[in-house]
N, C-alpha and C positions, 0 to 999 in steps of 0.2 A: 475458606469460601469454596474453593473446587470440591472439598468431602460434602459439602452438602449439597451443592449444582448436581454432585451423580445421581442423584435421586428423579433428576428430571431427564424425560426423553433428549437422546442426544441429539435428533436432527434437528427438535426444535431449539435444542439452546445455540446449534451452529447457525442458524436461520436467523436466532436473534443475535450473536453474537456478531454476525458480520453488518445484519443492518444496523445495528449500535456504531460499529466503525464506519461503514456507510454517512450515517449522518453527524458524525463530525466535521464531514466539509458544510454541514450547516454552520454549524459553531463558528468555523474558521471564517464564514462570511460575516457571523456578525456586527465587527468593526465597521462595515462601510455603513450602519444605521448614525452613526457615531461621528464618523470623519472618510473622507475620500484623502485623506492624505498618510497612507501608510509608510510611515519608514521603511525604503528598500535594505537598509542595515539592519533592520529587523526582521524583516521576512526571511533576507538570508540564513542568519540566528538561527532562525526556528527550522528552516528547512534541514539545516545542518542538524539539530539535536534530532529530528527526526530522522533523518537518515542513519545516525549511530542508532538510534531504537529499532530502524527496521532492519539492519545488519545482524543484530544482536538477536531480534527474535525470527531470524532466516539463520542463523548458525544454531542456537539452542533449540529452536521449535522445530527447524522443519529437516534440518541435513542430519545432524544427531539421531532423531528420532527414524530418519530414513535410512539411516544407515543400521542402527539398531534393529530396525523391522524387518531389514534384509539379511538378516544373520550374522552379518559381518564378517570380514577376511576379503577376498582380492573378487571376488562376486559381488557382494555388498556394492563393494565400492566404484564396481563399473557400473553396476545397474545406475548408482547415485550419478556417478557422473555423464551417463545417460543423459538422466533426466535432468537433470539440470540442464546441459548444452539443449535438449529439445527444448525444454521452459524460455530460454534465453532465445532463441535462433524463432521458437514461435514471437515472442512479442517483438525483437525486430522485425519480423515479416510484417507484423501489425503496423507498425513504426512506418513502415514504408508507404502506407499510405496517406500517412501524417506527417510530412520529415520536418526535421529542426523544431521540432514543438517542446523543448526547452521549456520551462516555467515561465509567464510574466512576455516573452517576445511573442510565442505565435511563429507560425512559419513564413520563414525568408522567401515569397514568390511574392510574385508582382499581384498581387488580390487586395483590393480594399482594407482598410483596416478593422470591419465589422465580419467582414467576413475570414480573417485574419483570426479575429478572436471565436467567432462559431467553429472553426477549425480545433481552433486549441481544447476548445472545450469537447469537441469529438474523440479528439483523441486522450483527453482526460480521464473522460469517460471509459472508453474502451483498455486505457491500460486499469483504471478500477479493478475491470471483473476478475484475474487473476489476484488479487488482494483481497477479492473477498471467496476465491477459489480454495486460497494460503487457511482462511480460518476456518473454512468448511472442511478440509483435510484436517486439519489441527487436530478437530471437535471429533471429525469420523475415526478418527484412531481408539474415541475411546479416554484419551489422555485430555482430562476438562483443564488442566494447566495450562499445557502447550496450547491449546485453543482459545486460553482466555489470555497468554502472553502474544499471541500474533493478534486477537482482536485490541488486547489495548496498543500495540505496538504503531497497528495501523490508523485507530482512529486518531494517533497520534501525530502522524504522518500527514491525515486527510484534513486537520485540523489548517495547518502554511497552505495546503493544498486549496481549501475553499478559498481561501484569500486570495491565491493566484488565480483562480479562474476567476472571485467576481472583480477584481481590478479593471481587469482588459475589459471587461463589458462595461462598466461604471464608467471607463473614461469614454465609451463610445455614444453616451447619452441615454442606455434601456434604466428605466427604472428601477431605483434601489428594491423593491421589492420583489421585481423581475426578478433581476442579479440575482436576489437572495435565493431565491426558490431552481435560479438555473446552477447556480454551483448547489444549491440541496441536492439537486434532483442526478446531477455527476456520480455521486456516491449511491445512489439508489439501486446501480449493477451489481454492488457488493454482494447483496443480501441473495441476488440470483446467484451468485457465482459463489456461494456460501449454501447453496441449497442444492447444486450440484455435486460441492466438492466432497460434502455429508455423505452423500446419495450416495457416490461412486464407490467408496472406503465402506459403505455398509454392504453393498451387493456383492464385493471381489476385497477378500483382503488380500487377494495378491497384486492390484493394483494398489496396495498403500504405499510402498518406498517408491514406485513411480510418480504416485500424485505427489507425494511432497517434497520429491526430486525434481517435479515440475513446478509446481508452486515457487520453489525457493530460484531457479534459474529465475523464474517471472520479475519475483520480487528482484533479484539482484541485477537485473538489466533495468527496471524500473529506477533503482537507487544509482546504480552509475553512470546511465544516459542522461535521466532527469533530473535528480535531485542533487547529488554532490556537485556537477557541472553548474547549477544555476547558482548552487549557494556560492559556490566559491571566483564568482567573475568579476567583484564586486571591493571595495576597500575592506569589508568586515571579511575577508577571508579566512584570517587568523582567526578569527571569534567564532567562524560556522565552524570552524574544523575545532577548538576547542568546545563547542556544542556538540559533535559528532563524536569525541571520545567521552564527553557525560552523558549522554545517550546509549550508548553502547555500554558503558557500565550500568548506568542505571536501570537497563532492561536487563541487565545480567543478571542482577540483584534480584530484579523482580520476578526474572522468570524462575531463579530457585529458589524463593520465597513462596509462590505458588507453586514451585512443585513440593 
């Protein structure tokens, strides 16, 4: 599939590749048409297999290749680790304006519980765009693998994700079809931040092992603040964390299948 994707303009297939992961938080909400009663042992589940998926395509897709692009040796690997800690240190700063926004709780301040969830979903939203920053670097490298192993990785992820955000709104009384369209529309920053991430790696390819030095801190502050912490609070802890190591293999697989 990637031999014949190169045929097509790279920024449009990052464009569509990120809004394809983008609207998998549609996907993820479709359950609430069906039942408002989701097993939180299952949500866990899934958070965890996602989380090894996006581990797996933030080491193979994005630190590999950034260290690769940077020549490699003891330069390589500062630049990398640069950009990683500014990746990470930017979406906590982000973080700070949303705090404890955990999957499913919403943040711990004394605010209503509707406004509790329009929170959560701000800050849903906003950590998105660097996930869809992750496949527009992927795609601008050039590398149609790496770019199609971070976009399925993510819609992967966005997938538990839409479920988490349209819960909290479903219990507050907005309409199923609200909900549906407000956890759609969360994923919707990807496809911007996939349009940027393109952009930047085609104008400077000396900015390529920065952006996806940066992309991959994003994603790895995404996956340790939010994701493994939420999977794992819960009885099924054992079962997210044995979803987090077939996840992580199974994007292993996938991503040198595609490559």
């Amino acid at each position: 599939m990637a031999e014949f994707l190169h045929s097509y303009n790279i920024i449009a297939l990052g464009l569509l590749a990120s809004l394809a992961a983008g609207l998998a938080t549609g996907v993820g909400a479709t359950p609430i048409f069906f039942t408002r009663n989701i097993p939180k042992n299952l949500l866990d589940v899934l958070l965890g297999f996602a989380a090894g998926v996006m581990l797996a395509a933030t080491s193979f897709s994005l630190i590999i290749p950034a260290l690769e692009g940077a020549g490699g040796g003891v330069k390589a690997a500062a630049i990398v680790l640069g950009g990683i800690l500014i990746g990470g240190v930017f979406l906590d700063k982000v973080d700070t304006y949303f705090p404890d926004t955990n999957l499913m709780k919403g943040p711990r301040r004394n605010h209503n519980n509707l406004r509790r969830a329009w929170l959560f979903v701000a800050a849903i939203t906003i950590h998105n765009f660097p996930e869809g920053l992750a496949v527009g670097v992927g795609f601008g490298i050039g590398n149609i693998a790496n770019g199609l192993s971070l976009a399925i990785a993510i819609g992967l992820q966005n997938i538990p994700e839409g479920l988490a955000v349209a819960l909290p709104l479903l219990r507050e009384g907005l309409s199923t079809w609200k909900v549906f369209l407000i956890a759609l529309a969360t994923g919707l920053v990807e496809p911007i931040g996939g349009l940027l991430g393109v952009g930047l790696v085609q104008i400077t390819a000396q900015l390529l092992p920065w952006a996806l030095a940066f992309a991959a801190g994003a994603m790895l502050f995404v996956i340790s603040h939010e994701i493994i912490p939420e999977a794992q609070k819960n009885s099924a802890s054992k079962a997210a964390t044995h979803a987090l190591l077939l996840g992580f293999v199974i994007m292993m697989f996938l991503d040198n299948v595609l490559g």
